[in-house]
C-alpha positions as CSV (number, residue, x, y, z in Angstrom):
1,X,0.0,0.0,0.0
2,X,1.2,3.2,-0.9
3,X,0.2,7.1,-0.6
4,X,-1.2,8.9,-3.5
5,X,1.1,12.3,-3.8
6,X,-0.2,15.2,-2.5
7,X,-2.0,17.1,-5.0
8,X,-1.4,21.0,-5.6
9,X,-4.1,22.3,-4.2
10,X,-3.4,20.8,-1.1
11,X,0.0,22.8,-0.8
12,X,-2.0,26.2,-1.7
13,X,-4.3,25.7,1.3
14,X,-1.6,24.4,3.9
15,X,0.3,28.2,2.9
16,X,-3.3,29.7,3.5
17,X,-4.0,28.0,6.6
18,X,-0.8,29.0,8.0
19,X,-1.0,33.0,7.0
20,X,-4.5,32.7,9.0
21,X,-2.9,30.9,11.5
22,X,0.0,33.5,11.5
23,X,-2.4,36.7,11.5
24,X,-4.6,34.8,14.3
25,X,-1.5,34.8,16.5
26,X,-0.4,37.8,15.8
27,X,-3.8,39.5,16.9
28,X,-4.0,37.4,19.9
29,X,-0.8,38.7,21.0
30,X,-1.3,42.5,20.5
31,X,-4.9,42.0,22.3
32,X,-2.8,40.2,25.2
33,X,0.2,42.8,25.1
34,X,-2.7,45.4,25.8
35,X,-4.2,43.6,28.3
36,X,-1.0,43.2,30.2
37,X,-0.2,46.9,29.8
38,X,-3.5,48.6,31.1
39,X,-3.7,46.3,34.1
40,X,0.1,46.4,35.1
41,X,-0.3,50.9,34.9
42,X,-2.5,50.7,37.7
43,X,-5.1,53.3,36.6
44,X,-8.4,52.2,38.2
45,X,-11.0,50.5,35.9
46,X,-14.6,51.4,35.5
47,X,-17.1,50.0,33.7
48,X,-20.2,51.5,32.2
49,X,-22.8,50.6,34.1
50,X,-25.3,53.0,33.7
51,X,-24.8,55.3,36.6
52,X,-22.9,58.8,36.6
53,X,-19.7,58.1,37.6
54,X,-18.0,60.9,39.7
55,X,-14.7,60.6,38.4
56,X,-16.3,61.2,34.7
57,X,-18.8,63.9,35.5
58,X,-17.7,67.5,34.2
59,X,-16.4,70.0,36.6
60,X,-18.1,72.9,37.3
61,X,-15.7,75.6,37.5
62,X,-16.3,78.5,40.9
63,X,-16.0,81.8,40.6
């Protein structure tokens, strides 16, 4: 029993797959490397939760 050889459209698809596979990765990193970098700065996180946040609210300026 032998294998058939692979046929060229094969090959075309395996280079396909792995530049989606490639930009996948790539993507998944940056969204990780961003991740990392907004929770290591410390800043505090809020989410919108639909109440008026005091640290977003405009100040009104005294005179």
């Amino acid at each position: 029993m032998s294998f058939h050889p692979e046929h060229e459209i094969h090959k075309r698809r395996f280079g396909r797959n792995v530049g989606v596979g490639l930009t996948l990765v790539a993507f998944v990193a940056v969204v990780f490397a961003l991740t990392v970098v907004k929770v290591t700065r410390g800043d505090p996180m809020q989410g919108y939760d639909h109440v008026i946040q005091p640290a977003s609210a405009p100040v009104e300026a005294k005179e």
